[in-house]
C-alpha positions as CSV (number, residue, x, y, z in Angstrom):
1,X,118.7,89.1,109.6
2,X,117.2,92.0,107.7
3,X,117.3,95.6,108.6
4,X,114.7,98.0,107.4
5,X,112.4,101.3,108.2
6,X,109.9,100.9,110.9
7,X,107.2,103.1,112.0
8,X,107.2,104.8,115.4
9,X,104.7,102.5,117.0
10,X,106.5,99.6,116.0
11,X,109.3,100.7,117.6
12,X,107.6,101.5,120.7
13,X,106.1,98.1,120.9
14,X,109.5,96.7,120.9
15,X,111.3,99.1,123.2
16,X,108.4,98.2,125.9
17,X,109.4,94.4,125.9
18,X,112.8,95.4,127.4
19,X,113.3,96.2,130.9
20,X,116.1,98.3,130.0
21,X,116.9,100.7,126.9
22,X,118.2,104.1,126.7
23,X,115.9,106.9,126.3
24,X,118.1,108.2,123.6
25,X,116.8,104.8,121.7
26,X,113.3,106.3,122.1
27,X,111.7,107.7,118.9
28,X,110.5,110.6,121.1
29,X,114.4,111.4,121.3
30,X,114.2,112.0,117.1
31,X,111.8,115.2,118.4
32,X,114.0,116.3,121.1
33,X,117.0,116.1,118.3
34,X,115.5,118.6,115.7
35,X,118.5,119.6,114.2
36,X,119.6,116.2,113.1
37,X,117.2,113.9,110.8
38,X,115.8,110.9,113.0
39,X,114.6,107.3,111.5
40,X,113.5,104.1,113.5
41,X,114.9,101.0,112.5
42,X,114.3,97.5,113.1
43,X,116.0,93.7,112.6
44,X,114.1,91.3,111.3
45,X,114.8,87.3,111.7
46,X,111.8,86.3,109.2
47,X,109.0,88.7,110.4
48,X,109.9,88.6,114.0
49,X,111.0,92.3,115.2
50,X,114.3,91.1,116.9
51,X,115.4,94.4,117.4
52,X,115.1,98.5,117.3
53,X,117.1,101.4,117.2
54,X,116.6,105.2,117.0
55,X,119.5,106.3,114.2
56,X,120.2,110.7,113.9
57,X,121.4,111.8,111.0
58,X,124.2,115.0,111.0
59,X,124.2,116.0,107.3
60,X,127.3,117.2,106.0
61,X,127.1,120.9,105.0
62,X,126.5,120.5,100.9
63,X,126.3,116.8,100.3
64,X,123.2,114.7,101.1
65,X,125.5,112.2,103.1
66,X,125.6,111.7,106.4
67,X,126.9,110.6,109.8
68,X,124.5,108.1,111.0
69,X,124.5,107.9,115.2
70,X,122.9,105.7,117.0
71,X,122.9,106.8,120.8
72,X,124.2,104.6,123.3
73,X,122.5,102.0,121.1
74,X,121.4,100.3,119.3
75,X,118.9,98.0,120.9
76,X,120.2,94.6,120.2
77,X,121.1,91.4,121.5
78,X,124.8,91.3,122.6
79,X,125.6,88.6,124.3
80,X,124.6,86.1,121.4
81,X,128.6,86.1,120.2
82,X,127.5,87.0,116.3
83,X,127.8,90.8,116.0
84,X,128.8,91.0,112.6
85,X,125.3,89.6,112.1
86,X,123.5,92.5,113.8
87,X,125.9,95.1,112.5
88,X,126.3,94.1,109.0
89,X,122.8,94.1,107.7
90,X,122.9,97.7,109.8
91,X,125.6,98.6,107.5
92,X,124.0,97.8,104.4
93,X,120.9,99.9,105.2
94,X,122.7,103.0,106.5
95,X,125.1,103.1,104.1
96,X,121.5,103.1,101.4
97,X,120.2,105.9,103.3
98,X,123.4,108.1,102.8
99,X,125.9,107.3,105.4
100,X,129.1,107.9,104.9
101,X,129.9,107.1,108.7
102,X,128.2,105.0,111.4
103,X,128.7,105.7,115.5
104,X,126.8,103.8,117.9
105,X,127.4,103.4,121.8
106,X,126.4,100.0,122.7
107,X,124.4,100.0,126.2
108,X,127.2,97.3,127.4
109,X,128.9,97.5,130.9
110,X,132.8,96.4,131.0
111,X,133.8,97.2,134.3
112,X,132.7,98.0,137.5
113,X,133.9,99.6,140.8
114,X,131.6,99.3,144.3
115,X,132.0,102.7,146.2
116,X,134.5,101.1,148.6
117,X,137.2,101.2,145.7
118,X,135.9,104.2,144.1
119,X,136.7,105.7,147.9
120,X,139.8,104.2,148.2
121,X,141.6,105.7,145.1
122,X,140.1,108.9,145.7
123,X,141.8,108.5,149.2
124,X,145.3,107.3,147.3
125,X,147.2,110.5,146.2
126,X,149.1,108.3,143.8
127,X,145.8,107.4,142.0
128,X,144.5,110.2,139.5
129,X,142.5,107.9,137.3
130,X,139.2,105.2,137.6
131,X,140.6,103.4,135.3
132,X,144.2,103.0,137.0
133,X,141.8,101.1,140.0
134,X,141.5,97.1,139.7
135,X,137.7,97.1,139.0
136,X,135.6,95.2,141.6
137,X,134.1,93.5,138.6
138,X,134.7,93.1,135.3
139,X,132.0,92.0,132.5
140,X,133.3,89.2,130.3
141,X,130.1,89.7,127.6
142,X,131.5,93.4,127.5
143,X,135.2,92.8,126.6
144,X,133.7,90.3,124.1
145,X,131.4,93.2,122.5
146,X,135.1,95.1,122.6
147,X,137.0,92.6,121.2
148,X,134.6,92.1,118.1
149,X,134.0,95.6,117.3
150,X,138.0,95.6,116.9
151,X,138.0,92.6,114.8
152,X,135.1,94.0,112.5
153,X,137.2,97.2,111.7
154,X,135.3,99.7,114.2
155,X,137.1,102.5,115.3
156,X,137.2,103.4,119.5
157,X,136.1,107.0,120.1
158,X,139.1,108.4,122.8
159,X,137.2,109.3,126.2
160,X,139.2,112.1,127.4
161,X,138.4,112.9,131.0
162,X,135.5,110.2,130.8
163,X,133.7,111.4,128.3
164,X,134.0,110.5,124.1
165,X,132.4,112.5,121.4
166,X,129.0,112.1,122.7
167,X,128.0,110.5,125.8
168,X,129.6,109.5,129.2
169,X,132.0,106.2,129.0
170,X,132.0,106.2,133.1
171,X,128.4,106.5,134.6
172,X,127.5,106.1,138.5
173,X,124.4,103.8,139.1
174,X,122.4,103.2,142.5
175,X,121.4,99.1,141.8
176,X,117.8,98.5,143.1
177,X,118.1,94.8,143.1
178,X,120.3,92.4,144.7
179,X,122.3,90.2,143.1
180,X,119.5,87.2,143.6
181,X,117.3,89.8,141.6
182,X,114.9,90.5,144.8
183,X,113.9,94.1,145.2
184,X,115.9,96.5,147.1
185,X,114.3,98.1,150.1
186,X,114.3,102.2,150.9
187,X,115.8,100.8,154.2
188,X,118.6,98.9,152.6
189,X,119.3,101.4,150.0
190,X,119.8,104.2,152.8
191,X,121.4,101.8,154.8
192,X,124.3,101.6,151.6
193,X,124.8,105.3,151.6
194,X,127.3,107.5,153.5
195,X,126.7,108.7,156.8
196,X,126.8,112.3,155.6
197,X,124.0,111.3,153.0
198,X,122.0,109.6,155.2
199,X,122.3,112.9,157.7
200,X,121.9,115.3,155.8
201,X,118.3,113.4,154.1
202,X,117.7,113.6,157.7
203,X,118.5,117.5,158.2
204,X,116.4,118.2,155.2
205,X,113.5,116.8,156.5
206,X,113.8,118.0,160.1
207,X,114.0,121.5,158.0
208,X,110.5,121.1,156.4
209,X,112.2,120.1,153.0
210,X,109.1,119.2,150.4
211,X,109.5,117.2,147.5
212,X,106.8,117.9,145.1
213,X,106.5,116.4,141.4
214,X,104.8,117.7,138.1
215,X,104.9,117.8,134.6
216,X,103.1,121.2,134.1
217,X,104.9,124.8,132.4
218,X,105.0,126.2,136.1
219,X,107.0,123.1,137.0
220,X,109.1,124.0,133.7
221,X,110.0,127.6,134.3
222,X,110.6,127.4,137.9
223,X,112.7,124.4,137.3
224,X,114.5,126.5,134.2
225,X,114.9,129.4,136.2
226,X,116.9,128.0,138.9
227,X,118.7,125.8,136.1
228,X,119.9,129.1,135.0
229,X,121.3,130.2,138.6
230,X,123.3,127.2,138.4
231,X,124.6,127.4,135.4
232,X,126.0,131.4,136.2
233,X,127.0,129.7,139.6
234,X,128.9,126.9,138.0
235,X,130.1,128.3,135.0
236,X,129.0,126.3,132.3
237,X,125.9,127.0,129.2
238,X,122.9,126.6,130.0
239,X,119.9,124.8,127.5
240,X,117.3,127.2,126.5
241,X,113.8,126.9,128.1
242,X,112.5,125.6,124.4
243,X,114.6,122.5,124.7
244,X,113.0,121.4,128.3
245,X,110.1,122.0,126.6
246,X,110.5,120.0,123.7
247,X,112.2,117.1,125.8
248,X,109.2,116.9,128.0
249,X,106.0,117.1,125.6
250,X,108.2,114.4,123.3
251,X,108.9,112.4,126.4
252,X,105.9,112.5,127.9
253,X,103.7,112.0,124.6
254,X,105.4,107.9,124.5
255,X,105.0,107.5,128.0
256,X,102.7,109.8,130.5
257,X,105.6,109.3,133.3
258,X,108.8,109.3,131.4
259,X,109.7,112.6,131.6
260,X,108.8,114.7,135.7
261,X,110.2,117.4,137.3
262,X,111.0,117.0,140.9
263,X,111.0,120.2,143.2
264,X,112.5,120.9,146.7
265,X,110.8,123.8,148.7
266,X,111.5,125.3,152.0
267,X,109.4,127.3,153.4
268,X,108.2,128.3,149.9
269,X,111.4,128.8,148.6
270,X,112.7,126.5,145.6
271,X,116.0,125.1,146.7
272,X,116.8,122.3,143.9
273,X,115.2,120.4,141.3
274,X,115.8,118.0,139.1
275,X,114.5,116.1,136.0
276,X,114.1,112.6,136.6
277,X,113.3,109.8,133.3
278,X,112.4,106.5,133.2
279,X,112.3,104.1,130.6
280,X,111.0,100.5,131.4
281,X,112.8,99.5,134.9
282,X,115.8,102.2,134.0
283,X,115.3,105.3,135.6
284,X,117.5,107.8,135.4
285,X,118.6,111.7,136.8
286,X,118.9,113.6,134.0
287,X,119.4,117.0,135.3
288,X,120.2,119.2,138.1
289,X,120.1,122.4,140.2
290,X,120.3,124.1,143.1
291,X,120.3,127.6,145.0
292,X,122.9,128.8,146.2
293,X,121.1,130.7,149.2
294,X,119.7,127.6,152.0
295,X,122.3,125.4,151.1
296,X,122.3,124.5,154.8
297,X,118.6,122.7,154.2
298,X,120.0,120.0,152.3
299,X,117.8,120.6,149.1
300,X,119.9,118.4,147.0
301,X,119.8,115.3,149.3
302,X,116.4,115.6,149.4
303,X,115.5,115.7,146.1
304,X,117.8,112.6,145.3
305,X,116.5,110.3,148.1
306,X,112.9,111.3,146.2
307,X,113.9,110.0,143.4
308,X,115.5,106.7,144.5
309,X,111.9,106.1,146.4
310,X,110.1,106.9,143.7
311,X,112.3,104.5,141.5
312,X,111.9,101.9,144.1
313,X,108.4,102.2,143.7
314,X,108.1,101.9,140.2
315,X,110.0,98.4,140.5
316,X,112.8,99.6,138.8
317,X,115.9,98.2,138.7
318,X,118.4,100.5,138.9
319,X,119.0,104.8,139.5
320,X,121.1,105.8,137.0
321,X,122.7,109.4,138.0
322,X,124.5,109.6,134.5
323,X,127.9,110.9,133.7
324,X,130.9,110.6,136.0
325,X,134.4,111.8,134.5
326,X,137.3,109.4,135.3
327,X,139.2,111.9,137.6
328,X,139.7,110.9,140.8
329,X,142.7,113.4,141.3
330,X,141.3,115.9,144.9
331,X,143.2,119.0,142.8
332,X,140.7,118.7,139.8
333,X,136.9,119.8,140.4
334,X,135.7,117.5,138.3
335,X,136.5,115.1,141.3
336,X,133.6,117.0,143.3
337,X,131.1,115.3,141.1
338,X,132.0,111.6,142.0
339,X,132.4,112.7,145.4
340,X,128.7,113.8,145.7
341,X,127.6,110.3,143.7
342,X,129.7,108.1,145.4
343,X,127.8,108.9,148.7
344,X,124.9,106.7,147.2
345,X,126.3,103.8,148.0
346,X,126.2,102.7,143.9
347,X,128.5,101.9,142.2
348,X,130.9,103.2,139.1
349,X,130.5,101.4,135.9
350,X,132.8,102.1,132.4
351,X,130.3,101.3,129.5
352,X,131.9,99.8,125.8
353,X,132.0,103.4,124.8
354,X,131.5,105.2,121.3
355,X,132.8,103.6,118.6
356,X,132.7,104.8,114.8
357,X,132.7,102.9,111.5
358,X,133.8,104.4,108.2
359,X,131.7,103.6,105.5
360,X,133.3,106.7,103.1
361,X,137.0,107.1,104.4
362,X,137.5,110.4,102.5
363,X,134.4,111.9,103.8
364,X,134.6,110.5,107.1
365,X,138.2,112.6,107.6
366,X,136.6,115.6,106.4
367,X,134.0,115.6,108.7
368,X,135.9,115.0,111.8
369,X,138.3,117.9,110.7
370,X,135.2,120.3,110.1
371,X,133.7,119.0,113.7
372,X,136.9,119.9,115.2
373,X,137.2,123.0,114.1
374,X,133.9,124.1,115.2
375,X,135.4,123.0,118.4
């Protein structure tokens, strides 16, 4: 196979063949991800577009080399048992372009843990860790992906806490199909959640909650605004405004309904919203918040169980509510987090992770050693 430039629209094309890619494969993410040069590539067997990937470029401060990333992609076949021949030709054109590093994240699932497990080491004082739980399931075409990204000299990225250098290792998903492939029902999917889930979607309806959806700069800055109340609530930084912005006119300019905002009034009061993407049958909830006033209506639950129907009804195939950390020890807060997920009735999955190739050894150290000490 070859690997080689392709325009945006090609790219597109591809991405819309698959029922599943990451929107950070998107060439709308390139937009979203101004600092960092962006570039679509594709693999060609003959002229057949066999693959796609969005690749970011992090130049290093004086040199015109850089760290080529490919977000939990790229968008390849994996379970063919030849990676070197995808990865190789990827190589060979990075390395042309400048690289003197490749990372990637391929969109492969290891493990998995249904909620009863994930429930049951939470309960376990003497667990601390996902990882220390016997998974319900584990992948075999993952720990192959594993086992030849060793053997081709590719280095694992450490996942402290769950998460590597970029994205989440652990993620929590909602399947909307069963294991025959038929679609999920609303009444089967609220039937697989916890009875505090299911009561309190109840209690927010009994309290007048009202979902609403747009795409508009009202939706925007009212979402922002109470973004911002979570962040001072939570303590952690907040995006600026201009980012939202950017993410949802790049979105939204692929595909009109990628990118919406999801709103929970009561009694004309904002009390959560969220930021919901979808990407062929993979939708996902990309961000959060809530007031801290009205608590008691149930905003959050509300806005979630939106989503999931609104997934349903797009045919999707499964609600992806992103990041998890591993923790599962009650004393840390991260634990909170999977707590709140977990009461989907989804599942836990570990992904392959993040793993980085060397191309320049000598500039690949001094890179990591200027990352880390911008902390």
């Amino acid at each position: 196979m070859a690997v080689r430039t392709i325009a945006a629209d090609e790219h597109r094309a591809f991405l819309a063949t698959r029922r599943s890619a990451s929107f950070l494969q998107t060439p709308a993410w390139g937009a979203v991800k101004a600092e960092w040069r962006h570039e679509s590539v594709g693999w060609f067997d003959g002229d057949a577009l066999v693959g796609a990937a969005l690749v970011l470029y992090r130049q290093v401060p004086k040199l015109k080399r850089y760290l080529a990333y490919l977000p939990e992609g790229p968008v390849i076949t994996y379970d063919d048992g030849d990676l070197a021949g995808w990865l190789t030709p990827l190589t060979r054109h990075l390395r042309g372009q400048g690289a003197f590093g490749i990372r990637i994240g391929p969109p492969v699932v290891v493990n998995r843990w249904d909620t009863a497990t994930v429930k049951g080491g939470i309960a376990d004082e003497s667990v601390t860790r996902l990882g220390a739980l016997p998974p319900t399931q584990r992948e075999p075409g993952g720990a192959t992906v594993v086992s030849q990204l060793l053997e081709l000299g590719w280095q694992r990225l450490s996942a402290e806490g769950g998460f590597s250098a970029g994205q989440p290792a652990f993620n929590f998903q909602v399947p909307l199909r069963t294991a025959d492939g038929e679609a999920r029902t609303e009444a089967d999917v609220l039937a697989g959640m916890n009875q505090l889930w299911r009561r309190n979607i109840k209690k927010a309806d009994k309290a007048g909650v009202e979902v609403t959806t747009a795409t508009d700069d009202a939706a925007l800055e009212a979402f922002h605004a109470l973004y911002l109340h979570t962040a001072e609530r939570d303590h952690f930084t907040p995006r600026p405004l201009a980012y939202f912005r950017t993410m949802r006119d790049a979105l939204n300019a692929e595909a009109p309904d990628r990118f919406t905002f999801f709103l929970a009034h009561h009694e004309g009061d904002l009390v959560a919203a969220t930021i919901a993407i979808r990407v062929g049958a993979h939708y996902w909830y990309s961000y959060g918040a809530s007031s801290t006033e009205k608590r008691e209506v149930r905003g959050s639950n509300a806005v979630q169980w939106a989503m999931v129907r609104a997934a349903l009804a797009a045919g999707c195939d499964v609600y992806d509510l992103r990041g998890i950390t591993e923790t599962l020890d009650t004393d840390d807060a991260h634990v909170g987090l999977i707590q709140f997920k977990v009461g989907t009735g989804g599942e836990a999955v570990e992904y392959a992770g993040e793993w980085d190739l060397p191309v320049n050894r000598l500039l690949y150290r001094a890179f990591d050693l200027y990352m880390r000490r911008r902390g």
